[in-house]
MILORO-554101 format. One line per field, with one value per residue (C-alpha): x, y, z. Coordinates in steps of 0.05 Angstrom, whole numbers. Example, Ala and Ser with C-alpha at 12.3 -4.5 7.8 and 13.67 -1.06 7.14 Angstrom:
<atoms>
u [246 / 273] $
v [-90 / -21] $
w [156 / 143] $
</atoms>
This chain:
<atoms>
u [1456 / 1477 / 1492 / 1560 / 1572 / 1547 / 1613 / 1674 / 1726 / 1772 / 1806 / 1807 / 1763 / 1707 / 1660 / 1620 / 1551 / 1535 / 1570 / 1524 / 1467 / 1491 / 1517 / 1474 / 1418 / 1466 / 1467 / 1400 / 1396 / 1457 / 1436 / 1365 / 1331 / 1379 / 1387 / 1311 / 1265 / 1241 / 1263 / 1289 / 1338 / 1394 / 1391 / 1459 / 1513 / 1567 / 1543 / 1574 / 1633 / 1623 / 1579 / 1611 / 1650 / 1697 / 1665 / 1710 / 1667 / 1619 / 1671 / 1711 / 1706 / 1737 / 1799 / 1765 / 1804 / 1782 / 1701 / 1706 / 1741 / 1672 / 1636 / 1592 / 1540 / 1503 / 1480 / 1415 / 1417 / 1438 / 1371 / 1335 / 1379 / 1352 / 1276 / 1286 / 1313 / 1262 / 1211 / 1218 / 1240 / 1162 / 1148 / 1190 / 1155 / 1092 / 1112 / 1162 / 1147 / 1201 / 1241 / 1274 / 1343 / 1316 / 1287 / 1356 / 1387 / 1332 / 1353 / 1420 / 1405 / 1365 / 1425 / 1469 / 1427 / 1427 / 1499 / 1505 / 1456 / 1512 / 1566 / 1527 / 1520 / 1593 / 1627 / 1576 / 1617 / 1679 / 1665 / 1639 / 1687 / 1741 / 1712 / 1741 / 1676 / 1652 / 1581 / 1527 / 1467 / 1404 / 1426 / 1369 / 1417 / 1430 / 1503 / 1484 / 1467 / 1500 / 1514 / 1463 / 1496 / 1508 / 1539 / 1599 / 1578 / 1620 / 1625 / 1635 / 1694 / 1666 / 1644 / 1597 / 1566 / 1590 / 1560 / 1497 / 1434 / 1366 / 1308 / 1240 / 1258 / 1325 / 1322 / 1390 / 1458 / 1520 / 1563 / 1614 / 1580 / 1557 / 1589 / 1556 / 1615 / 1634 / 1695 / 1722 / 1729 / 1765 / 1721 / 1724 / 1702 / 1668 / 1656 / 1587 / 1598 / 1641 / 1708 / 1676 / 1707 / 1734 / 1776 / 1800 / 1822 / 1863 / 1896 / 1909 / 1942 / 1981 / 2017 / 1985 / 2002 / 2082 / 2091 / 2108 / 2103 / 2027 / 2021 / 2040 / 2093 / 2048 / 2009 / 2066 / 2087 / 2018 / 2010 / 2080 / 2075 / 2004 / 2022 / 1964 / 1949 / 1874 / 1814 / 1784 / 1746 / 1780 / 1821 / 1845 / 1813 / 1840 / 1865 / 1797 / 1789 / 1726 / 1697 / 1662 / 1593 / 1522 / 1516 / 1576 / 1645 / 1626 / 1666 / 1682 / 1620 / 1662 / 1610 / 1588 / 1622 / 1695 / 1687 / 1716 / 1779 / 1820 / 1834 / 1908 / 1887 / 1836 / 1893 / 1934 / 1877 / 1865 / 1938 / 1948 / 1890 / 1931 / 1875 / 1857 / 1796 / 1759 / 1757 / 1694 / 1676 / 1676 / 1636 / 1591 / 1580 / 1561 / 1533 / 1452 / 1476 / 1506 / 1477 / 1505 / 1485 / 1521 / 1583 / 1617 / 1666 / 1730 / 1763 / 1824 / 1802 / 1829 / 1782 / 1783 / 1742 / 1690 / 1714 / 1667 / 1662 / 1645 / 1645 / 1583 / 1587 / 1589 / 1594 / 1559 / 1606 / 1656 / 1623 / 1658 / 1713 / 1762 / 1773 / 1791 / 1858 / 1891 / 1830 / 1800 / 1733 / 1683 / 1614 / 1557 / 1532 / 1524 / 1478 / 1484 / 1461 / 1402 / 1346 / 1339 / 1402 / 1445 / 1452 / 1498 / 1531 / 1539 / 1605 / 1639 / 1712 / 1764 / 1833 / 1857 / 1882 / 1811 / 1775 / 1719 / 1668 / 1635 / 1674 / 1688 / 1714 / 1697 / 1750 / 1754 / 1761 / 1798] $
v [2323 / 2329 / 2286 / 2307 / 2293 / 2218 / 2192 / 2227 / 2179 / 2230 / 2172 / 2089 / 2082 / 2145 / 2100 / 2139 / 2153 / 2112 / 2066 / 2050 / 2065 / 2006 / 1953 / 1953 / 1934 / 1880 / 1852 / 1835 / 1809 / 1768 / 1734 / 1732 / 1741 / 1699 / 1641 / 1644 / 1682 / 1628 / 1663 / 1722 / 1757 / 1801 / 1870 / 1876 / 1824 / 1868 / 1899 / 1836 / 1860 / 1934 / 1929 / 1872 / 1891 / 1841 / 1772 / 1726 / 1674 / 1711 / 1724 / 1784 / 1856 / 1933 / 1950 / 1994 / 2044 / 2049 / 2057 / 2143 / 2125 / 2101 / 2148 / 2085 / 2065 / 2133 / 2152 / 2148 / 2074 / 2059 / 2087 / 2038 / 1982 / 2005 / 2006 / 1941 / 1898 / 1935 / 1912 / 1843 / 1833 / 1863 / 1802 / 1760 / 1771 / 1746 / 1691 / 1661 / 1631 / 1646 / 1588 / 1614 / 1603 / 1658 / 1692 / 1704 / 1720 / 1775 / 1807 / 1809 / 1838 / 1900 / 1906 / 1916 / 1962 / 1997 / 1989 / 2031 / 2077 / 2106 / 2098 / 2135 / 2197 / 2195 / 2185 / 2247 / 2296 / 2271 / 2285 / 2356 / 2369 / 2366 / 2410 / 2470 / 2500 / 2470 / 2466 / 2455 / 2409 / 2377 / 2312 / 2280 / 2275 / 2321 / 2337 / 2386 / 2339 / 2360 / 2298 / 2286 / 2293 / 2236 / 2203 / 2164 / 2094 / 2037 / 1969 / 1925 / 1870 / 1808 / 1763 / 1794 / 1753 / 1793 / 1779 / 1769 / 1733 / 1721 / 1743 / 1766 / 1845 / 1826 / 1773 / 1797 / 1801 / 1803 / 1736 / 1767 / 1786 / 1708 / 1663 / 1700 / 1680 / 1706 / 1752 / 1764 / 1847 / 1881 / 1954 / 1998 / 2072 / 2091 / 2169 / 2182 / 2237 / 2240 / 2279 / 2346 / 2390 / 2440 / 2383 / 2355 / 2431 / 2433 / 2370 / 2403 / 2471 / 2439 / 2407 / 2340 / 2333 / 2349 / 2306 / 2239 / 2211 / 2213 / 2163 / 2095 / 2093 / 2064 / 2134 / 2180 / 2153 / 2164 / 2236 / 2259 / 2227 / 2260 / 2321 / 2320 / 2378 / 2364 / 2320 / 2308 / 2359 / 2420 / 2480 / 2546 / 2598 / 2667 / 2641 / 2603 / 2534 / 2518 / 2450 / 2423 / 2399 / 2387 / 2473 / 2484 / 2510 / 2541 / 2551 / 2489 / 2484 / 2465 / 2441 / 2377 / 2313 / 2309 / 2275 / 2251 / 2225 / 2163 / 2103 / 2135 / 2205 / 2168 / 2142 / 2193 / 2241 / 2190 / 2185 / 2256 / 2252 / 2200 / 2159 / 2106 / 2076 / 2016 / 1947 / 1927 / 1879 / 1934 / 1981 / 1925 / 1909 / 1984 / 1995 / 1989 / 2052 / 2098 / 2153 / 2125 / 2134 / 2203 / 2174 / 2106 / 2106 / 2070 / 2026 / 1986 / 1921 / 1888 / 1859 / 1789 / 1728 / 1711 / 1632 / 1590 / 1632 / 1594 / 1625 / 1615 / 1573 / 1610 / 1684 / 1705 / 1682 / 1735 / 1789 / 1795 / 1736 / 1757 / 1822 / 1806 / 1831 / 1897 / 1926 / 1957 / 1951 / 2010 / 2003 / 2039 / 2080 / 2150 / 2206 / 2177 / 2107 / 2082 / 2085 / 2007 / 1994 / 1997 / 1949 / 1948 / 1877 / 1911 / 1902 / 1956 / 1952 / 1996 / 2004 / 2055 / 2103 / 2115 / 2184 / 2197 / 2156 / 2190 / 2165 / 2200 / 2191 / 2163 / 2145 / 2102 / 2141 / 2086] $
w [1969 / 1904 / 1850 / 1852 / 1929 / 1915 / 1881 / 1923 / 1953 / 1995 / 2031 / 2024 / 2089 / 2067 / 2005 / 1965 / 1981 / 1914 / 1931 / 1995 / 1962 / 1906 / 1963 / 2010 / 1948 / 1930 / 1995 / 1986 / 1915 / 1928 / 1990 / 1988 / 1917 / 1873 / 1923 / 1943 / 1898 / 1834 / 1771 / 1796 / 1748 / 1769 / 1752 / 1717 / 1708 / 1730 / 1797 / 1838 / 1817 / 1833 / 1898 / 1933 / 1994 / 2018 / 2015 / 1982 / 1976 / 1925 / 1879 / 1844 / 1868 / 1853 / 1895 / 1949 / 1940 / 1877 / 1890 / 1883 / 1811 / 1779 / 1739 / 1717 / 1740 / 1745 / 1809 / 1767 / 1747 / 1828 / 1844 / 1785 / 1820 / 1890 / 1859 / 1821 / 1885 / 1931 / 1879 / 1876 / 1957 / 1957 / 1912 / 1965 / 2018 / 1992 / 1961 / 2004 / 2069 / 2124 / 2157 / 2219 / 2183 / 2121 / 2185 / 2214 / 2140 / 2135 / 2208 / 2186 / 2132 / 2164 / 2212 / 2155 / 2128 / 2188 / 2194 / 2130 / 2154 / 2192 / 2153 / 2098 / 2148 / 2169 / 2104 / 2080 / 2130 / 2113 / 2041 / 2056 / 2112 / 2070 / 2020 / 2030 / 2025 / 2090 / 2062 / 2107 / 2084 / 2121 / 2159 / 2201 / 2260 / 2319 / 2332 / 2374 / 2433 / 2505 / 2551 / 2615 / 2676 / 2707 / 2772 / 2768 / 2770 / 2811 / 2789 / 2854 / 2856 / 2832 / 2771 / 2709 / 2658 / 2590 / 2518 / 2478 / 2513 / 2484 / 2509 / 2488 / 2479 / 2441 / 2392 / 2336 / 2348 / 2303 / 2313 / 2355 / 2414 / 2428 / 2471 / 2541 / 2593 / 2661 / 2677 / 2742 / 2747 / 2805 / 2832 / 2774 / 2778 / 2713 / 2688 / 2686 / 2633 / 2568 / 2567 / 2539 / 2473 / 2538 / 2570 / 2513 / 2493 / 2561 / 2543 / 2471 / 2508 / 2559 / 2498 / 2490 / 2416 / 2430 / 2482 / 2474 / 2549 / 2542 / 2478 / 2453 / 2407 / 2355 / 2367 / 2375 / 2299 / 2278 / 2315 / 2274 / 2209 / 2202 / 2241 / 2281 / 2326 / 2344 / 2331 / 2264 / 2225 / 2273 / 2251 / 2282 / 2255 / 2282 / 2347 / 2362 / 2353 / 2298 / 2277 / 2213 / 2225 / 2179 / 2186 / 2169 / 2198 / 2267 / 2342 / 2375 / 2431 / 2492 / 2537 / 2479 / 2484 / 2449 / 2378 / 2315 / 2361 / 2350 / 2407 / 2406 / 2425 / 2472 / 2509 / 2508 / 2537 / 2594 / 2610 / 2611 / 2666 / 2707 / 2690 / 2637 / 2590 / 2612 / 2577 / 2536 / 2599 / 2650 / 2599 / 2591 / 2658 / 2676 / 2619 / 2658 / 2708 / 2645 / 2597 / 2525 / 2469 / 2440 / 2417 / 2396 / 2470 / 2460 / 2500 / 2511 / 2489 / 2430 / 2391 / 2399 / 2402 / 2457 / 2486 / 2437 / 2382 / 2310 / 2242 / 2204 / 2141 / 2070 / 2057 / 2121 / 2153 / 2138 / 2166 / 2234 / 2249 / 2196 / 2225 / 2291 / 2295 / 2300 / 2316 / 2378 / 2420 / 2410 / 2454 / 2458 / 2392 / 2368 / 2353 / 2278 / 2299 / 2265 / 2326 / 2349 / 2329 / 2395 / 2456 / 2513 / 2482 / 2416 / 2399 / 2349 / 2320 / 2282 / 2280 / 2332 / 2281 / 2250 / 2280 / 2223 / 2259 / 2316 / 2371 / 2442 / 2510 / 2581 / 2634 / 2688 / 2746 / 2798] $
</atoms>
């Protein structure tokens, strides 16, 4: 990377890599050193205001749209932010004895780290993928990664317990994935392989992007007003379809997994098909008998609230609840997720426009 590539905004939803770098360090002086480190000092008076994302609670913050518009702070003085707070959560740890409740503040606080982890790597390629350079740089990821075959896996008619339980291998979860309650499911027929870049290309030739039987109106708006022809970070080079990835602009590999797709092209793939997506329930519940892992898979779950769900008192309590509407059910993870990150009750959300994460497709066969 260079410095230059750390303070890019291309689009509202793509932050900065500085930006990252300068939250996810406030994150931790904001929730654990000021409120429980004795005579800790904050690093700089007006970082609140720059780093925080979108608690209300802790106060002002810059218009998101707004975080690529800051030549101040430096990517240098981020870094002397980073080393300060990493300094002093050294000095934490040995001073401060953990309760379970600061316990369950600190695993948050790695998961959000981790969280970021990701986000870091994916708003990186949409920064350089829209340079019209296509640069390639070093990204400790493998995009590369072909799906394992795998069987089709049957879920038989009957009652599944879906969402978070604790147990000795699996102590965290995010909020939203408590409240463990049974659904009844009817037999469901689940892909055991992702749509590959080759099928989705068939759905592309036989006029998948000009036909509006195949989508929801919500998507056929979307697919016309942004005159999209194909997924994200693809472009016709020649008569042959290439893709942007971490080395650069190369041919579209047909046998890897379809990426960089939104839940409306999801859709309309799977209806093209005849078939559809599963819910998050019936992912969940087959989720023991799959390969997952190589991309975020989207389903046809809004995302909603498990029966009992509670927000949590204070800022940490914003981090899931307020965004539970107009927003879709991801599960799984990705070759960019943060290794011990991912669990079959993991629940991940975004609005069904959004393709820049690295999100694919399985269908549900019958």
């Amino acid at each position: 990377m260079e410095t230059e590539d750390y303070v890019v905004q291309p689009i509202i939803d793509v932050s900065p890599p500085k930006w990252h770098l300068g939250h996810t360090t406030w994150f931790w002086e904001t929730f654990v050193l000021v409120p429980y480190l004795p005579d800790y000092r904050i690093f700089h008076d007006d970082f609140s205001f720059v780093f925080n994302s979108y608690y209300e609670t802790v106060g002002r913050r810059v218009f998101r749209a707004d975080r690529g518009n800051m030549t101040r702070p430096t990517v240098a003085e981020v870094y002397r932010y980073r080393a300060y707070v990493d300094e002093h959560l050294n000095r934490f740890f040995e001073q401060v004895e953990l309760t379970p409740d600061l316990q369950a503040l600190i695993d948050l606080g790695l998961n959000h780290e981790q969280q970021h982890q990701e986000l870091l790597i994916t708003d990186i390629k949409y920064i350089l993928g829209h340079n019209p350079l296509f640069p390639a740089v070093d990204m400790p990821i493998d995009e590369r990664m072909p799906d394992r075959p795998g069987q089709p896996v049957t879920l038989a008619e009957g009652v599944y317990t879906i969402g978070f339980r604790y147990s000795d291998s699996s102590s965290f979860c995010f909020d939203n994935e408590l409240g463990a309650h049974k659904v009844y499911l009817n037999e469901t027929t689940l892909a055991g392989q992702l749509v590959t870049n080759g099928e989705y290309l068939a759905f592309m030739e036989a006029g998948g992007y000009t036909n509006f039987k195949y989508w929801l109106s919500d998507g056929w708006t979307w697919v016309n007003a942004q005159q999209k022809q194909a997924p994200l970070y693809w472009h016709k080079v020649d008569g042959q379809w290439h893709y942007y990835t971490f080395d650069g602009l190369k041919p579209v590999d047909t046998d890897l997994p379809v990426c960089h797709v939104s839940q409306y092209e999801a859709d309309a793939y799977a209806r093209w098909r005849g078939l559809r997506l599963p819910t998050e329930f019936e992912w969940e519940a087959a989720a023991g008998s799959l390969h997952w892992g190589l991309r975020w898979e989207w389903t046809n779950s809004a995302y909603l609230p498990y029966p009992g769900f509670t927000t949590a008192e204070g800022a940490v309590g914003e981090y899931n609840g307020k965004f539970m509407s107009g927003q879709m059910v991801l599960r799984g993870a990705s070759v960019a997720t943060p290794e011990g990150h991912a669990r079959p009750t993991y629940r991940n959300f975004f609005q069904p426009d959004k393709q820049w994460q690295y999100k694919g497709i399985r269908l549900v066969l019958r």
